[in-house]
FITOR-932750 format. One record per residue: residue in three letters; x, y, z of N, C-alpha, C in turn. Coordinates in pm, 1 decimal. Atoms other than C-alpha are relative to their C-alpha. Example, Ala and Ser with C-alpha at 12.3 -4.5 7.8 and 13.67 -1.06 7.14 Angstrom:
<recs>
ALA  89.0  -119.0  0.0  1230.0  -450.0  780.0  90.0  120.0  0.0
SER  -82.0  -119.0  -6.0  1367.0  -106.0  714.0  -77.0  109.0  73.0
</recs>
This chain:
<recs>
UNK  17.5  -144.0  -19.1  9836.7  9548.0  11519.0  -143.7  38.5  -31.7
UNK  87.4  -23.7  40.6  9528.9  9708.3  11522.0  -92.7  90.9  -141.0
UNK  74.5  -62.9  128.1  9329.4  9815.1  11240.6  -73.8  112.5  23.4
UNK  10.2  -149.3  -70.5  9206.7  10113.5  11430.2  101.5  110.5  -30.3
UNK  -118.9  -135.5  51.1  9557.9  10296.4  11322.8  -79.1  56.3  -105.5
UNK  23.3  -65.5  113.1  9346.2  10367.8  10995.3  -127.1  -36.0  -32.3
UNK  181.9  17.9  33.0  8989.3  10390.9  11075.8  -45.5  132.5  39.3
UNK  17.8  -143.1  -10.9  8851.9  10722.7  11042.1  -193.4  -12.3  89.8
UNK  94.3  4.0  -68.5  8512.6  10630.7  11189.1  -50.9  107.2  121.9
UNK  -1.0  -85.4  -94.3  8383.8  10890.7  11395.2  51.7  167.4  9.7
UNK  -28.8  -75.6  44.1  8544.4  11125.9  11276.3  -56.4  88.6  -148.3
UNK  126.5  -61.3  139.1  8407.5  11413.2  10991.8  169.0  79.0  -59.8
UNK  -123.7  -74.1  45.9  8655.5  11566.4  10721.3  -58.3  127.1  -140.2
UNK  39.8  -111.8  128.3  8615.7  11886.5  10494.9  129.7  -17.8  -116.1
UNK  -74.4  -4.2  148.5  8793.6  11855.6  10135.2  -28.2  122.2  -55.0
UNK  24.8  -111.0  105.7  8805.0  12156.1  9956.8  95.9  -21.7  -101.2
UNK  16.4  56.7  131.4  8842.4  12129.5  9638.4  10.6  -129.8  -67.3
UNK  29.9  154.2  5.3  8687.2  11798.6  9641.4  -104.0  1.0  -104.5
UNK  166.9  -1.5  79.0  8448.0  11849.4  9340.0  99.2  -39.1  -141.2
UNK  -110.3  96.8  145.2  8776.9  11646.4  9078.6  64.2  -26.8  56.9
UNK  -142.1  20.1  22.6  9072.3  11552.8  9024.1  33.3  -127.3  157.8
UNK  -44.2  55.8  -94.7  9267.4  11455.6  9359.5  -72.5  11.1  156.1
UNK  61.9  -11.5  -121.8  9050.4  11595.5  9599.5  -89.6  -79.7  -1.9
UNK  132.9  97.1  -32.9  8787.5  11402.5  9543.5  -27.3  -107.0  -4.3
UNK  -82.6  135.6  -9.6  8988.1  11110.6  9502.3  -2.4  -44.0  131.1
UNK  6.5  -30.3  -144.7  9065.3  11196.9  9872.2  -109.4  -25.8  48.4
UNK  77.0  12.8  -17.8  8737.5  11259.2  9948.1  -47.4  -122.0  43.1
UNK  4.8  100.9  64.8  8638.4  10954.3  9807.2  36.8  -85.5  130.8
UNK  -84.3  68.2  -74.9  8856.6  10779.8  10021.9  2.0  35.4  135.1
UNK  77.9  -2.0  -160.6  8764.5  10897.5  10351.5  -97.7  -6.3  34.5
UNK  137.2  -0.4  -20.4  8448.1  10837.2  10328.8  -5.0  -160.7  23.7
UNK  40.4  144.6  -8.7  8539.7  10488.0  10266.0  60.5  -89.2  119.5
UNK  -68.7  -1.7  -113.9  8749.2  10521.4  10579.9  -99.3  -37.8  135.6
UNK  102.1  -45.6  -138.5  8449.2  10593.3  10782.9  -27.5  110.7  78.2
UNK  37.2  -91.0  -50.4  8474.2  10952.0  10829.3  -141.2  46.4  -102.6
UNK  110.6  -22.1  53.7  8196.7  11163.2  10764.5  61.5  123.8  -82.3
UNK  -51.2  -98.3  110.7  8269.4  11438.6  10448.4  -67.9  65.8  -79.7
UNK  70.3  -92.7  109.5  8183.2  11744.6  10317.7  107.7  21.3  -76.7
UNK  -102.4  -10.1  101.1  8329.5  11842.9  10012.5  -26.4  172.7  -56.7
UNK  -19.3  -144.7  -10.7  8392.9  12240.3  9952.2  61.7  43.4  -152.3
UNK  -34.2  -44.4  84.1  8458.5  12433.0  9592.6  -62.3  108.0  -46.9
UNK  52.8  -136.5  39.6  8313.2  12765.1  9403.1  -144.9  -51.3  -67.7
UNK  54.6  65.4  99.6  8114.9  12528.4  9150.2  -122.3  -77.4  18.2
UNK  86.1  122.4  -45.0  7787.0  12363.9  9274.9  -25.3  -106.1  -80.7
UNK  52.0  98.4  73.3  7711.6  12191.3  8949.3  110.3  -92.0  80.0
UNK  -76.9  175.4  10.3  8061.4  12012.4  8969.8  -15.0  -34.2  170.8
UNK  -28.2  54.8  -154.7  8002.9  11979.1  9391.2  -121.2  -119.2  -45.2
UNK  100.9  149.5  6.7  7653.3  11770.6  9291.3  42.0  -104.8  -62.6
UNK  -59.9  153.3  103.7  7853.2  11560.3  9029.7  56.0  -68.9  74.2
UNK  -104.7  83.3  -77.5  8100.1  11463.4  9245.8  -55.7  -49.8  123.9
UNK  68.2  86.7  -81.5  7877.8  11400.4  9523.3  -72.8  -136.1  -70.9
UNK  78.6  145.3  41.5  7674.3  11149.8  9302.6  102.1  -84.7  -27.1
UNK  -76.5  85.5  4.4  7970.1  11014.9  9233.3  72.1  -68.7  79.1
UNK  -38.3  50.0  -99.0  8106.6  10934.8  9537.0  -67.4  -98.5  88.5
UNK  103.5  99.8  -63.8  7768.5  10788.9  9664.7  5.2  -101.5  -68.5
UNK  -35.3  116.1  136.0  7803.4  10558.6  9315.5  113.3  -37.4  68.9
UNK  -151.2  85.2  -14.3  8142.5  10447.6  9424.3  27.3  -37.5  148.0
UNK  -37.4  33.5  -111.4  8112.2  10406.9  9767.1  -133.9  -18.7  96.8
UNK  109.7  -4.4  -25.1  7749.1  10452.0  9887.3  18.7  79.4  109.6
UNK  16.4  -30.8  -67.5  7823.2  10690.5  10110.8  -25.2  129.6  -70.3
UNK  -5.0  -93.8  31.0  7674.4  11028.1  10161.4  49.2  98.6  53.5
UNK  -86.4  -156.4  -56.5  7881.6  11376.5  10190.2  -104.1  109.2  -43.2
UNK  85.0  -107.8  22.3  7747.0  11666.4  10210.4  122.0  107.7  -61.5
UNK  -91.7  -76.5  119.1  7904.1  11964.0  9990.8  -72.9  188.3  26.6
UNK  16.0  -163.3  -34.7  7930.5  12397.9  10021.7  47.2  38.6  -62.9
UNK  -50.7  -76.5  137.6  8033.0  12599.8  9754.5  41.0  133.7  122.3
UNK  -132.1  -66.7  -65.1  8312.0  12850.2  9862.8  82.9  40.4  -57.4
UNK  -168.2  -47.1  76.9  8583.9  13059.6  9719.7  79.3  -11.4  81.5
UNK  -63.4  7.2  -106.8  8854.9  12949.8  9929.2  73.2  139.9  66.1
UNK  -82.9  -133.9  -52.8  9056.3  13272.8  9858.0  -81.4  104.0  40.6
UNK  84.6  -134.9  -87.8  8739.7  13458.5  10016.8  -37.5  -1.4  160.5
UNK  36.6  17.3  -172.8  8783.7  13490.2  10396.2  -127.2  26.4  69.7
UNK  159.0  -12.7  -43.3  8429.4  13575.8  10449.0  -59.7  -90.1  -22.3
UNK  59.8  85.2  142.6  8336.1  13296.1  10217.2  11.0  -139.9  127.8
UNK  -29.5  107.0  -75.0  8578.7  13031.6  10422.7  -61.4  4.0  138.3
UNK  100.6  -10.9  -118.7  8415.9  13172.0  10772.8  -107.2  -34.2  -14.1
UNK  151.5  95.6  63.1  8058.7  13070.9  10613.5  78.5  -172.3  -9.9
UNK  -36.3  178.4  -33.2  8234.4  12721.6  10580.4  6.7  -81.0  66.2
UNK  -56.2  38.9  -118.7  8360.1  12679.4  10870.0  -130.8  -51.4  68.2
UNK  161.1  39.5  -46.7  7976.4  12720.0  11023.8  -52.9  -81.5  -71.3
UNK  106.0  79.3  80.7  7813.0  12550.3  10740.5  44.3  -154.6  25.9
UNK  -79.7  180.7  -15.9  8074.2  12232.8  10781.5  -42.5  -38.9  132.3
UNK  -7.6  46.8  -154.5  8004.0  12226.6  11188.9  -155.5  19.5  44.8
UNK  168.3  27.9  41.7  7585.1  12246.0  11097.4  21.7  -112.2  -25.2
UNK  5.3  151.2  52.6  7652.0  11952.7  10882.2  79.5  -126.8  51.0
UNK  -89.4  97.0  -55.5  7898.6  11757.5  11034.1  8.3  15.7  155.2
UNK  39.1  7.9  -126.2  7868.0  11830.2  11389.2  148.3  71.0  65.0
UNK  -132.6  -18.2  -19.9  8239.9  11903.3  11423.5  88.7  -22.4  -118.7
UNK  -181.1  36.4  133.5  8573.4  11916.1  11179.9  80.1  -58.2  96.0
UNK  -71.3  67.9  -56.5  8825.6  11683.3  11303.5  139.4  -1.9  -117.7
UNK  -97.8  -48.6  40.9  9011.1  11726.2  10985.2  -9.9  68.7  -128.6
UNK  20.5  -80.3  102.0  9089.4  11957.7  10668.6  70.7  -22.5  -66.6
UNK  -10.1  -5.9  116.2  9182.8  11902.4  10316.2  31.0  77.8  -46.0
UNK  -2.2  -143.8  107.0  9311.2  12194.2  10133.2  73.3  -89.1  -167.7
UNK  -7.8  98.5  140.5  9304.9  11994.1  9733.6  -15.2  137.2  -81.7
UNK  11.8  -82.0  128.0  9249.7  12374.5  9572.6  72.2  51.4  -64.6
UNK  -80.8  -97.9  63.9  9435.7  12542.6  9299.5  2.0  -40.1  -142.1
UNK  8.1  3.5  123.1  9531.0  12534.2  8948.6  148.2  34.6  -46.0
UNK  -79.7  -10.8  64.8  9833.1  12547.3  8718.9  -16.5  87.8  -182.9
UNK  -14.3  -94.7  141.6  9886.0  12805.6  8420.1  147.0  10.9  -53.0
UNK  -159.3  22.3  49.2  10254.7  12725.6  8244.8  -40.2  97.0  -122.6
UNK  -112.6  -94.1  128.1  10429.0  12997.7  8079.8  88.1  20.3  18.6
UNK  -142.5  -26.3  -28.4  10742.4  13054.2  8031.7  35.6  115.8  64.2
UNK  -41.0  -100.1  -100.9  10909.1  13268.8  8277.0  19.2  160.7  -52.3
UNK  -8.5  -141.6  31.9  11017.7  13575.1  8074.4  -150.6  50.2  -55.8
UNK  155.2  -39.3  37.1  10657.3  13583.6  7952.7  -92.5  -32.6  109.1
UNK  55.7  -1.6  -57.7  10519.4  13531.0  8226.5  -127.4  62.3  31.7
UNK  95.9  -124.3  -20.1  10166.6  13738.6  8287.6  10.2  -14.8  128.3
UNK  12.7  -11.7  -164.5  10186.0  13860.1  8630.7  -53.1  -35.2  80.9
UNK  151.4  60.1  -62.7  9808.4  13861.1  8694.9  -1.2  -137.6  47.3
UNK  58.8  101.7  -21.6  9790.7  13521.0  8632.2  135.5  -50.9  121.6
UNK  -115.2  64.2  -115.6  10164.7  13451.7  8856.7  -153.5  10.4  117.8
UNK  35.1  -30.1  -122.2  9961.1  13667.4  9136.8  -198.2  -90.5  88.9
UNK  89.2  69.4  2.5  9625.8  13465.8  9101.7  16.5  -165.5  43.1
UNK  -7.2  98.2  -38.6  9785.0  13153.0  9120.5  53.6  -2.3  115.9
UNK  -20.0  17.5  -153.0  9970.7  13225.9  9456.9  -124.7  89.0  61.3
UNK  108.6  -35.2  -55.4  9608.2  13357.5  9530.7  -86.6  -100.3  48.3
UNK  90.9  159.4  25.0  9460.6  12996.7  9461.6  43.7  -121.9  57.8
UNK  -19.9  88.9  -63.3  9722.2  12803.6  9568.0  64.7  -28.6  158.3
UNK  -97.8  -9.2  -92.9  9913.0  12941.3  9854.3  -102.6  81.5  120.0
UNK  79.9  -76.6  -67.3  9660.1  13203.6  10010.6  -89.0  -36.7  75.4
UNK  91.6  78.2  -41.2  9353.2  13001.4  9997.6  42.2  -75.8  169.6
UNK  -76.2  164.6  -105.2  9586.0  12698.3  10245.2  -2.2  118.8  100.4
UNK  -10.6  -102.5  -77.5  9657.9  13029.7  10441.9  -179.3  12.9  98.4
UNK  146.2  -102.5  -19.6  9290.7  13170.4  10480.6  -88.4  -158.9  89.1
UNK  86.9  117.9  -21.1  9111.4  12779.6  10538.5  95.0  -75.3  125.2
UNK  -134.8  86.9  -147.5  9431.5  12657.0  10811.7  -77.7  180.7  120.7
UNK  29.2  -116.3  -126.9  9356.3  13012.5  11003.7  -159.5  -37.0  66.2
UNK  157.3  21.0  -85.3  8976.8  12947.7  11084.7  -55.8  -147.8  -2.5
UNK  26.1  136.7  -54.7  8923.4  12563.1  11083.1  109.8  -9.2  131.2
UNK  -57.3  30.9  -89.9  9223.3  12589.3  11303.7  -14.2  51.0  80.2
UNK  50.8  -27.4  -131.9  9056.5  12825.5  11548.5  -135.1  -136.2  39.7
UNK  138.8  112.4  -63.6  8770.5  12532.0  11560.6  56.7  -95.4  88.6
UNK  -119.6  99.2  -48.1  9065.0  12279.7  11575.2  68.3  18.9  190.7
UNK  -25.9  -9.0  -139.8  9189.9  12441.2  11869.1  -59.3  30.4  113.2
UNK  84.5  -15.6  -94.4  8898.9  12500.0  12048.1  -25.3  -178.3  66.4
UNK  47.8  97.0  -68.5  8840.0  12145.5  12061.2  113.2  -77.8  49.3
UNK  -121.4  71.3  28.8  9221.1  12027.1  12097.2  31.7  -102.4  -70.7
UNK  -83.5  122.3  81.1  9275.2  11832.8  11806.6  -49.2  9.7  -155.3
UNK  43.3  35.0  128.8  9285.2  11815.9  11449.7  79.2  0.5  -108.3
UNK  -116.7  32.0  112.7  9470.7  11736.9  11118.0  -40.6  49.3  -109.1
UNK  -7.7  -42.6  134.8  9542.2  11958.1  10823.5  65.2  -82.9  -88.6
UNK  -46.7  11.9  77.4  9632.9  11818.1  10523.8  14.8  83.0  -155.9
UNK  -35.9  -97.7  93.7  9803.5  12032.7  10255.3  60.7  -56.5  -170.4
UNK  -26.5  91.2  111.6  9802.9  11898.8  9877.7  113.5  87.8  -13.1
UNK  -99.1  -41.1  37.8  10176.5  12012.8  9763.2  41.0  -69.4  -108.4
UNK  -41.4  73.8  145.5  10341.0  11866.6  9460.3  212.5  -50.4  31.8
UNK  -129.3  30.6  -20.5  10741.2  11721.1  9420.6  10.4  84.3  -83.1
UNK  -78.8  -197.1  46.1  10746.5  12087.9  9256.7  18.4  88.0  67.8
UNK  -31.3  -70.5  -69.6  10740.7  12197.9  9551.9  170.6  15.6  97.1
UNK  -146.0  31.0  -52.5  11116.3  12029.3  9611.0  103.4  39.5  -101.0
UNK  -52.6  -35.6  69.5  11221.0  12034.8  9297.9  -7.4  26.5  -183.0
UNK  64.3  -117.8  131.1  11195.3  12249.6  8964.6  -1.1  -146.0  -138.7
UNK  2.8  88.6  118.0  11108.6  12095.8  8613.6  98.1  39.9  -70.0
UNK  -113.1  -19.8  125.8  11367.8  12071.9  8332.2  -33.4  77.8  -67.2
UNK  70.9  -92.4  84.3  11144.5  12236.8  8076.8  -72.7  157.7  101.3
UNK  34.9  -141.2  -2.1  11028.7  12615.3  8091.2  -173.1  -14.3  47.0
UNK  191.1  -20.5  -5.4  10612.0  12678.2  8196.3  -20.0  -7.3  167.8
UNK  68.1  55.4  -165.3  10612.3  12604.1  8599.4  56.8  111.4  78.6
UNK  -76.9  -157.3  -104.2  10752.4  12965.4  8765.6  -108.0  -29.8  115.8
UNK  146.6  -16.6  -99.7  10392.6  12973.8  8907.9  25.9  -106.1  107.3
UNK  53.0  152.6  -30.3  10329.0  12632.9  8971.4  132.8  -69.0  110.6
UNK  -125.6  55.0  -57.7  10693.0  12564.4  9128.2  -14.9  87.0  153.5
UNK  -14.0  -109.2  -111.1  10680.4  12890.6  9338.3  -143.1  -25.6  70.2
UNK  96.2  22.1  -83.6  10354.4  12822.7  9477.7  -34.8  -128.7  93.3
UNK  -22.5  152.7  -85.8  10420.5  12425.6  9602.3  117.9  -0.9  60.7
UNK  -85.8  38.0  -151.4  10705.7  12511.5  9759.9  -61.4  142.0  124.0
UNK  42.4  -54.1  -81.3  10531.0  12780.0  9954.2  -60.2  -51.6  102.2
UNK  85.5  140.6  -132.9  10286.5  12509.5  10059.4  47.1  -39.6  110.8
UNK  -85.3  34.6  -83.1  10558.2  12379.3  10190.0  25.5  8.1  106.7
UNK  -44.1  -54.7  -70.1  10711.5  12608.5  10397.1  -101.5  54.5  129.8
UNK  134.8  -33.6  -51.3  10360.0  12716.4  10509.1  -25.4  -139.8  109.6
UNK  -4.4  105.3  -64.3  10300.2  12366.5  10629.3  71.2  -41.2  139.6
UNK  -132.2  26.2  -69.7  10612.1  12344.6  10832.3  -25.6  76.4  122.5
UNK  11.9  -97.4  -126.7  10515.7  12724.0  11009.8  -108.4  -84.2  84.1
UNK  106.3  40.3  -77.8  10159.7  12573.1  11091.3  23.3  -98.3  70.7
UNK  9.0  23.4  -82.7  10278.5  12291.8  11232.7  84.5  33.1  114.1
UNK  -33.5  -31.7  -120.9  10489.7  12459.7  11442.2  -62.0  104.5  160.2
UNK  128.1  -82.5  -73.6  10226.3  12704.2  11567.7  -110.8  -60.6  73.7
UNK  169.7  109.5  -20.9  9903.9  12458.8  11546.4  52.5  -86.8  141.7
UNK  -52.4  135.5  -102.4  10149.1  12169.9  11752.3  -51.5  20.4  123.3
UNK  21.5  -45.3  -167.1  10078.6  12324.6  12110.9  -146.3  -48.2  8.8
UNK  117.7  -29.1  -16.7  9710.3  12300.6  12076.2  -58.9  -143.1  -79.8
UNK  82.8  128.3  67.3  9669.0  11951.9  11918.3  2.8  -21.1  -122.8
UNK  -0.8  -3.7  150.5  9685.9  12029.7  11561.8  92.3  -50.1  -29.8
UNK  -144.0  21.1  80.5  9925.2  11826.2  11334.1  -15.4  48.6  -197.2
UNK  30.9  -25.6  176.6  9962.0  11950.0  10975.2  136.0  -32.6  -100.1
UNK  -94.0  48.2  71.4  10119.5  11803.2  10707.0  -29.6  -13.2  -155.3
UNK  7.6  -49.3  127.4  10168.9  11785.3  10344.6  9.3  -164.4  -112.2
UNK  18.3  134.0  56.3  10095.5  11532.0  10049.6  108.1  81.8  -136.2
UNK  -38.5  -94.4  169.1  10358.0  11608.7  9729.7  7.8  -117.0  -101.2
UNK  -26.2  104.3  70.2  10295.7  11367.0  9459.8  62.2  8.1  -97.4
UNK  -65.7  -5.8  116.4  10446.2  11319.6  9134.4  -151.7  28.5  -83.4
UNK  124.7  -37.8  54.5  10203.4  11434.3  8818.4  -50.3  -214.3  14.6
UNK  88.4  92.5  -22.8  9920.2  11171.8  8838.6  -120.4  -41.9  -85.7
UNK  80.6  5.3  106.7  9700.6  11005.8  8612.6  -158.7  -40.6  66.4
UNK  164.1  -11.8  -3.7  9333.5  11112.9  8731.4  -70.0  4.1  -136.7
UNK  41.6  27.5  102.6  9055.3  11127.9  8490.5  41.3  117.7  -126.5
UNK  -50.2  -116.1  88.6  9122.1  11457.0  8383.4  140.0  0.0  -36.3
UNK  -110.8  0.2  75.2  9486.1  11418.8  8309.2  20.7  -107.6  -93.5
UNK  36.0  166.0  145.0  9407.5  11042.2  8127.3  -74.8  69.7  -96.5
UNK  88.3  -10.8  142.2  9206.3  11265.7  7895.3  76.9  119.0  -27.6
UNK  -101.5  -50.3  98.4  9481.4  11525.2  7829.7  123.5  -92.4  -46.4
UNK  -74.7  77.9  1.0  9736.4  11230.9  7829.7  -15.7  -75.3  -137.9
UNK  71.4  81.4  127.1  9493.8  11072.3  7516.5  47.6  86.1  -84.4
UNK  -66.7  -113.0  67.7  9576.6  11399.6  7367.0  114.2  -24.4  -59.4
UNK  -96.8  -32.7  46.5  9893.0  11427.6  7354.2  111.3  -147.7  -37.6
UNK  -13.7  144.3  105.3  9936.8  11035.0  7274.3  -29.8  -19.7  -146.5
UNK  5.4  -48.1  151.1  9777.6  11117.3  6969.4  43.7  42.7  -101.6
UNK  -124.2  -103.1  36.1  9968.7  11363.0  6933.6  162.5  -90.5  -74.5
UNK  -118.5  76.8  -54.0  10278.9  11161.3  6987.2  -12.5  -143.7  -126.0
UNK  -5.7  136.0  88.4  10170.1  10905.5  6740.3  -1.2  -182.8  79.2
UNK  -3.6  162.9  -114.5  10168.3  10603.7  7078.7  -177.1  14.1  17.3
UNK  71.4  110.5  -49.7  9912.7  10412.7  7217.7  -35.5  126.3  186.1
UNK  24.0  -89.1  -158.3  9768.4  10596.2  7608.7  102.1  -98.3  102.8
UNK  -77.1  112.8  -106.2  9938.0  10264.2  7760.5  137.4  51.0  -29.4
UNK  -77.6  -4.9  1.1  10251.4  10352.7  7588.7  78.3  115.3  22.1
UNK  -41.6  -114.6  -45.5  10262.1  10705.7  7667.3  -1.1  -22.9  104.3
UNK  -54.7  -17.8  -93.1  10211.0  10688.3  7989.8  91.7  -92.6  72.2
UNK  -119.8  143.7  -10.4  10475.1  10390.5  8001.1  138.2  85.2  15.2
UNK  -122.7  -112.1  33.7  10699.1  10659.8  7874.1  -16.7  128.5  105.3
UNK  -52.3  -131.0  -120.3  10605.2  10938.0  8149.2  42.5  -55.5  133.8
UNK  -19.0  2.2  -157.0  10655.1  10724.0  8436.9  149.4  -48.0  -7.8
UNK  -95.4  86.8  -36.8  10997.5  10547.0  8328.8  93.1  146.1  93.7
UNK  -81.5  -87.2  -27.1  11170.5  10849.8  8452.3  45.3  -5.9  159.2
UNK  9.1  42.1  -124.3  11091.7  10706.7  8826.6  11.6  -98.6  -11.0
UNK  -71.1  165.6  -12.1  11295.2  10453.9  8992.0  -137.8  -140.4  -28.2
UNK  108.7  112.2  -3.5  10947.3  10246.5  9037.2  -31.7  -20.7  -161.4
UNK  64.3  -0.3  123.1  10875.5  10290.7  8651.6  -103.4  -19.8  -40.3
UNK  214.9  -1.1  50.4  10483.5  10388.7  8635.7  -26.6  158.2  56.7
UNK  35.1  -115.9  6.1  10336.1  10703.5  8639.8  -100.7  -60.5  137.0
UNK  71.6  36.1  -64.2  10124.2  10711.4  8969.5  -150.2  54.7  0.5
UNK  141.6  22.5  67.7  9747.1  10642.3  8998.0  -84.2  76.5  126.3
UNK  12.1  -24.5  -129.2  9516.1  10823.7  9243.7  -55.6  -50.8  134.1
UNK  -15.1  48.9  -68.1  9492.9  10570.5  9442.4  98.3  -8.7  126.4
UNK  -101.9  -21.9  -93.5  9824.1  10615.0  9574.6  12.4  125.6  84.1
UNK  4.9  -87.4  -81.8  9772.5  10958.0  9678.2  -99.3  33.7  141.3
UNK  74.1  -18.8  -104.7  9476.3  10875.7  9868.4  4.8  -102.8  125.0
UNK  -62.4  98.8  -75.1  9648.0  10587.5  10037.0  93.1  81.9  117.1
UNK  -94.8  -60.4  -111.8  9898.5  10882.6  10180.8  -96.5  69.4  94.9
UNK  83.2  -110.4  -31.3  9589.5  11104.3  10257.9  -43.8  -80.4  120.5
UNK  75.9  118.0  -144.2  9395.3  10814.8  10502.4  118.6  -24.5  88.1
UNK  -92.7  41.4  -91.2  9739.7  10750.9  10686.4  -15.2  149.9  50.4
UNK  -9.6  -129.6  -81.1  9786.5  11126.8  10749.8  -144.5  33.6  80.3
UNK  119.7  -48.8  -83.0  9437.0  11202.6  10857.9  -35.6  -111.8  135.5
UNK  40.5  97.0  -87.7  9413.8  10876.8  11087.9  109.7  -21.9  85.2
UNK  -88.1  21.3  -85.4  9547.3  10788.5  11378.0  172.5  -96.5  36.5
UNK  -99.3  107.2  44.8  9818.4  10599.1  11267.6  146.4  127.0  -2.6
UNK  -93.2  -126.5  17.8  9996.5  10939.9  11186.3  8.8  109.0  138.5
UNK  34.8  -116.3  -106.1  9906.6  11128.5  11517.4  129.7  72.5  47.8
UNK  -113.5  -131.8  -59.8  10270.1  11215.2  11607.2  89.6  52.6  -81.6
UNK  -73.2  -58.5  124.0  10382.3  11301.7  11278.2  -62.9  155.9  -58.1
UNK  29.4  -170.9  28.3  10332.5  11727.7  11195.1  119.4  61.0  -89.7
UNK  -77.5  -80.8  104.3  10533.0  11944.1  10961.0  55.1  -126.1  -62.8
UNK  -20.1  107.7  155.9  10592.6  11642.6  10686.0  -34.0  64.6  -112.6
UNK  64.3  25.6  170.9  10569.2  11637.8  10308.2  15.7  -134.7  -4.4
UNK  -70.6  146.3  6.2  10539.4  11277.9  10225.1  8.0  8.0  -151.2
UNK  -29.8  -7.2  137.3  10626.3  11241.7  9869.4  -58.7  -164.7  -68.3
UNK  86.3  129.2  17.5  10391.4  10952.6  9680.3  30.3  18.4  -162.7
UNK  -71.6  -8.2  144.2  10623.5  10973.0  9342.1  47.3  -41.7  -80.0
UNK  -92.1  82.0  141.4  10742.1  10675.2  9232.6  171.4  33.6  7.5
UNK  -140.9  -38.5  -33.2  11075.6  10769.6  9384.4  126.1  133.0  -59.6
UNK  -37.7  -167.6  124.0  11130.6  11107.2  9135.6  116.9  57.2  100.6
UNK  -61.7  -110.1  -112.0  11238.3  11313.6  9480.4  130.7  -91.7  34.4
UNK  -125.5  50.4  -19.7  11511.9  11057.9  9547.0  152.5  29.8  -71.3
UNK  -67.9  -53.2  102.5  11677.5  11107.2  9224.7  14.3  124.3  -40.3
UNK  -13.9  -133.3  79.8  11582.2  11453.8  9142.2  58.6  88.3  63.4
</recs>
């Protein structure tokens, strides 16, 4: 079979909120694909970090635009600035948002209405105008970071937000590709289980500490809970990310793939 199913070559991809965590994991990882990648967030310091870091880890260079996603004036400047630098979008990344756990009857509103501002709106605002580019040229692939909170709820109290806003993704996902489909667009969704990037290996040290274990033996202990028994690494998420964006996936649209260690089976 050819090795062309998952060669991004030729292709250019925008990440937003590719300046940590999973996006830039992503990132990361399409670059090493062979597309070409800008990387999109509010933050220039952390966009230059993460660019040097990506050139360090892969030697390739992306170019990077600072952007509030949830500012539609902001994402229209993107749109141009990404198709200056890259010549064309072929595909889009939406990696932005954030989590604030409180318990439900305490909930602060603000912050509920902020986070479906950050995580649900944004995917809204950045799918509407890459996907007029998308469909100008007939073809292109959203990918929508979602979580297996967006299927199903945590045991413990703190995720109202965080639950209600990944399954929106969701559902969101599902409309676009039924809309986008006509015109070439496939869009689809990544929901992983929590994941041990750098930033969660250094609250994870924490609360090992905490915990009185070892970092190996904590997170020994967060992953048994999945049939595979390991907490997953972000490797694996960017393993789902290069299949969806490459041609390997072309007739697959409204998906979540779930990269969890088998959680969603059981849960």
């Amino acid at each position: 079979m050819s090795t062309k199913l998952f060669d991004l070559t030729g292709k250019s991809a925008v990440v937003i909120g590719g300046a940590g965590g999973l996006g830039q994991a992503i990132a990361e990882g399409l670059a090493t694909a062979g597309a070409k990648v800008l990387i999109s967030s509010r933050r220039e310091d952390a966009l230059q970090n993460a660019q040097s870091e990506i050139k360090a880890a892969t030697g390739a260079d992306v170019y990077y635009s600072v952007a509030d996603a949830s500012n539609e004036p902001q994402v229209e400047a993107l749109v141009a600035d990404s198709i200056a630098k890259l010549g064309k979008v072929d595909i889009l990344v939406n990696a932005q948002g954030f989590n604030k756990k409180q318990d439900a009857l305490d909930f602060d509103i603000d912050v509920f209405r902020q986070m479906l501002e950050a995580n649900v709106t944004s995917f809204m605002i950045s799918a509407k105008h890459f996907g007029r580019h998308f469909k100008e040229n007939g073809y292109g692939k959203i990918i929508n970071l979602s979580s297996v909170r967006g299927k199903i709820a945590t045991k413990g109290p703190g995720n109202a937000g965080y639950c209600t806003s990944k399954g929106a993704v969701d559902m969101l996902t599902k409309q676009l590709a039924s809309e986008l489909g006509p015109f070439g667009v496939a869009v689809n969704a990544i929901g992983p289980n929590i994941t041990a990037t750098p930033m969660m290996v250094s609250i994870f040290e924490k609360r090992a500490a905490e915990a009185g274990v070892s970092i190996e033996e904590y997170l020994k202990q967060q992953g048994n809970g999945n049939p595979l028994r390991k907490m997953g690494e972000p490797e694996d998420i960017v393993g789902t990310a290069i299949f969806l964006a490459a041609p390997a996936s072309d007739f697959m649209t409204g998906n979540i793939l779930y990269p969890d260690g088998g959680l969603t089976a059981i849960g």
